[in-house]
C-alpha positions as CSV (number, residue, x, y, z in Angstrom):
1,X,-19.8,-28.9,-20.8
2,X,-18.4,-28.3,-17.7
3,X,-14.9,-26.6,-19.3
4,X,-17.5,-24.5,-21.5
5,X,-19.3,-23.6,-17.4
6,X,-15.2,-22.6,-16.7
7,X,-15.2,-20.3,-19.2
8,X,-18.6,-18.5,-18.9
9,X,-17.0,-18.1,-15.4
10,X,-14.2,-17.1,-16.6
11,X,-15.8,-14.0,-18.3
12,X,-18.1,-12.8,-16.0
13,X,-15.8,-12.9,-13.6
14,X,-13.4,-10.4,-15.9
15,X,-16.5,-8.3,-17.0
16,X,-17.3,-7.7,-13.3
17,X,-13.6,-6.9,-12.6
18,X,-13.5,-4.7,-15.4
19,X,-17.3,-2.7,-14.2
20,X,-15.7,-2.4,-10.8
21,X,-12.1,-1.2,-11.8
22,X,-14.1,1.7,-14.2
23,X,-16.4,2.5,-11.1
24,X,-13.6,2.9,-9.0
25,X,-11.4,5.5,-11.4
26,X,-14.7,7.4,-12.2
27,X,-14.7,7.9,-8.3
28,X,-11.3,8.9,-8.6
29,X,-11.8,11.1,-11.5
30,X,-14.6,13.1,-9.3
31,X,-12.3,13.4,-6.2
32,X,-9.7,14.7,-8.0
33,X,-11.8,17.1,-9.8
34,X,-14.0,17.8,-6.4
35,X,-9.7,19.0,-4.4
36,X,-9.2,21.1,-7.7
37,X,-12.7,23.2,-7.0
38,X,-11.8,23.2,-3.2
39,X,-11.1,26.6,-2.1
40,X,-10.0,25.3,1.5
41,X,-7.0,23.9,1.8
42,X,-7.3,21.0,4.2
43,X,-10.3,20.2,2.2
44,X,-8.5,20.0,-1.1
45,X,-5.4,17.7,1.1
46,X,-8.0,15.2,2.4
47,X,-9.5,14.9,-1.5
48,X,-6.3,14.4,-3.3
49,X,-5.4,12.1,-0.4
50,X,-8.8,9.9,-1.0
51,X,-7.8,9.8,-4.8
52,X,-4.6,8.8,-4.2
53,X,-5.7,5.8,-1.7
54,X,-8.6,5.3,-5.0
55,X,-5.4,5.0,-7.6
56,X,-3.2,2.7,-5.4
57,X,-6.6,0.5,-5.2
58,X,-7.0,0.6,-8.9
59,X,-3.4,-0.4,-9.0
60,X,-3.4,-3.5,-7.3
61,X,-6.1,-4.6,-8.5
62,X,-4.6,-4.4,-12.0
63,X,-1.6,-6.2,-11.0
64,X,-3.6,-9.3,-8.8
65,X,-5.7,-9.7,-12.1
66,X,-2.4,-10.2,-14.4
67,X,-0.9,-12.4,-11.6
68,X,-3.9,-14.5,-10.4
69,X,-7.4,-15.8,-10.4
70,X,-10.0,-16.6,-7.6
71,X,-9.6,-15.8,-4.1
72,X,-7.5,-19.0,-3.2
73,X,-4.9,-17.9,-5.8
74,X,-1.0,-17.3,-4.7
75,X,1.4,-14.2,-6.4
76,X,5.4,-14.2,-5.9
77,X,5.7,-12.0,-3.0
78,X,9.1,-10.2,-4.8
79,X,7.7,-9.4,-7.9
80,X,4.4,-8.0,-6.0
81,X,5.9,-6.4,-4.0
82,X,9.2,-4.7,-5.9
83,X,6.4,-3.9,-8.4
84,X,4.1,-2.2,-6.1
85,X,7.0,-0.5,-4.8
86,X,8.1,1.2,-8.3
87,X,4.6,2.4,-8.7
88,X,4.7,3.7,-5.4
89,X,8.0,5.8,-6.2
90,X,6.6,7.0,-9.6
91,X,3.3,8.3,-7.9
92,X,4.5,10.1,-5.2
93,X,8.6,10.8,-5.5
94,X,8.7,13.0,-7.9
95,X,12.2,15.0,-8.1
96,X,12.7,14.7,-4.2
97,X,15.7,13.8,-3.0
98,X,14.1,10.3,-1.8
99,X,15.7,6.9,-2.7
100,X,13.6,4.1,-2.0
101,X,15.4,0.5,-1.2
102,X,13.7,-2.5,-1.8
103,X,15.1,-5.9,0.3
104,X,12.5,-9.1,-0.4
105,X,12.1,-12.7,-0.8
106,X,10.2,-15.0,-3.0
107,X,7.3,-16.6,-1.4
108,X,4.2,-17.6,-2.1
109,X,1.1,-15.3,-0.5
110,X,-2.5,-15.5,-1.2
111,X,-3.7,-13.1,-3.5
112,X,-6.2,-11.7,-1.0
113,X,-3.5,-10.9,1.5
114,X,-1.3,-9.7,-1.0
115,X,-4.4,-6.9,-1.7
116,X,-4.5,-5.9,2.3
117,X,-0.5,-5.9,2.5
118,X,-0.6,-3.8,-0.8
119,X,-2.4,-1.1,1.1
120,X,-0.8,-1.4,4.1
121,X,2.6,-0.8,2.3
122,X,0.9,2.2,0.2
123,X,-0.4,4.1,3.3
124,X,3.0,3.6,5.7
125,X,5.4,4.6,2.5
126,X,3.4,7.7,1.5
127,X,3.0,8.2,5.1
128,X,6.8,8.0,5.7
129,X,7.3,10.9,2.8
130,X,5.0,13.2,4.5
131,X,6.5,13.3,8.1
132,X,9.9,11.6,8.2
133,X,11.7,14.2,5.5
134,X,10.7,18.0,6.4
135,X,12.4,20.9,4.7
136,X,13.5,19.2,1.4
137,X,15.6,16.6,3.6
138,X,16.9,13.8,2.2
139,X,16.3,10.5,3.0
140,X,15.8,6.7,2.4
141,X,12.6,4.4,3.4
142,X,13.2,0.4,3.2
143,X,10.9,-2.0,2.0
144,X,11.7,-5.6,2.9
145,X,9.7,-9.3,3.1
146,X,10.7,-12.1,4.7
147,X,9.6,-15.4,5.9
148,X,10.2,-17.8,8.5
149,X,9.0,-21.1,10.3
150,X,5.6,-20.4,8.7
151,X,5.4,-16.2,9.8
152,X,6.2,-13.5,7.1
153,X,6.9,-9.8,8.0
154,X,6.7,-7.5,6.3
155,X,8.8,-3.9,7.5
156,X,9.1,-0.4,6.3
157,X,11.3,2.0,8.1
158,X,13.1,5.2,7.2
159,X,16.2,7.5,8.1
160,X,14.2,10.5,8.9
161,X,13.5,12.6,11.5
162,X,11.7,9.5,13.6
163,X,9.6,9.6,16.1
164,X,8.6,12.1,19.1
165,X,6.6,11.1,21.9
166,X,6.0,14.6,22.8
167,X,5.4,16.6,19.3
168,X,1.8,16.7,18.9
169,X,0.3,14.4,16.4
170,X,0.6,14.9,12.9
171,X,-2.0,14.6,10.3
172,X,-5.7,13.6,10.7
173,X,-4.3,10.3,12.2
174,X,-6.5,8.6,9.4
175,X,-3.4,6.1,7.4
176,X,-2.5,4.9,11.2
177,X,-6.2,3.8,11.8
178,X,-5.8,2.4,8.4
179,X,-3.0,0.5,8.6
180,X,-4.1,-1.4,12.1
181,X,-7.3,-2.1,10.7
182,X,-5.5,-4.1,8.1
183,X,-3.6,-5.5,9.7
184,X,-6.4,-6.8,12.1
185,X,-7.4,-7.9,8.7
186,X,-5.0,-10.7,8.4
187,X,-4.9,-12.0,11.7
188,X,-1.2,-10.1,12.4
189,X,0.1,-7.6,14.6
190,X,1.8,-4.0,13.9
191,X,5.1,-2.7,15.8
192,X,5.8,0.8,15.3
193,X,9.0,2.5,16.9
194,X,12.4,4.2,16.6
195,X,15.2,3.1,15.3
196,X,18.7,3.4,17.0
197,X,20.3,4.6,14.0
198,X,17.4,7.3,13.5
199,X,13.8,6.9,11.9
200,X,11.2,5.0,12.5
201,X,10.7,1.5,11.7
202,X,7.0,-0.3,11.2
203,X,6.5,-3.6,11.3
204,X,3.7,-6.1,10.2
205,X,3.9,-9.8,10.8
206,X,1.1,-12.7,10.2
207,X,1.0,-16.3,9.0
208,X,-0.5,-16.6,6.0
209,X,-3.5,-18.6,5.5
């Protein structure tokens, strides 16, 4: 009786997960076709940019279901992550002239956090393609995990143009107000600078629950 309980569980669990994953692409499917009727320009830019953030949801949602069940369940850090990463670089590479490096351990996260990080690592790498390379420049951003004494961190950084204090802001600001409510999300903090050898280097580290 009670592994025949599991099981009922079991599929209504996947039917909801299935109703929610088609409710979220039919809101990406109206997005997308809400920027391609858009006849102003930063109008259209914010849509696409909600459909993207929509996708990358979808995404990870996708992969947390293959990899785990219930919200105490743990995922491999590495093969999240260097998985997220190659989507990530299919989406929104394209033919630039962008590589994209990937440096991370294997550890065991919970699969809520792994959601929350997904994001995080979404908005800063899109975020890193829109500002750090102007002009058709090349460039590399850096993805890399790691773990120690019971804290993980998590870091993207770039070899761009990095960061100037006296350049107005760029953007709506929106993917930085993301990212730190995210990362308030798990309990972790965010440093954000400029690197030595040029670009800017973001860094999130928490303890995992």
């Amino acid at each position: 009786m009670a592994a025949r309980s599991n099981d009922d569980l079991e599929m209504a669990l996947a039917e909801a997960i299935h109703r929610a994953r088609n409710d979220l692409q039919a809101v990406a499917a109206m997005l997308g076709l809400q920027a391609h009727a858009a006849t102003d320009p930063a109008v259209a830019g914010a849509l696409r940019a909600a459909e993207e953030r929509v996708l990358a949801l979808i995404n990870l949602n996708v992969r947390l279901d293959a990899k785990a069940r219930g919200v105490m369940s743990t995922i491999d850090s590495r093969a999240f992550l260097e998985g997220l990463a190659e989507y990530i670089q299919s989406m929104h590479f394209g033919d630039r002239p962008f590589t994209l490096a990937i440096d991370t351990e294997s550890h065991r996260i919970p699969s809520h956090e792994a959601k929350t990080l997904g994001l995080i690592l979404n908005e800063l790498v899109v975020n890193a393609l829109k500002y750090a390379f102007p002009d058709g420049r090349a460039g590399t951003v850096t993805l890399a995990f790691h773990c120690r004494d019971g804290e993980c961190e998590m870091s993207v950084w770039d070899d761009g143009v990095g960061l100037d204090p006296a350049a107005p802001a760029q953007g709506t600001g929106l993917g930085q107000r993301m990212v730190r409510t995210l990362v308030s999300q798990l309990g972790g903090r965010l440093d954000v600078g400029p690197r030595q050898e040029g670009g800017t280097h973001c860094a999130i580290r928490w303890t995992p629950a």
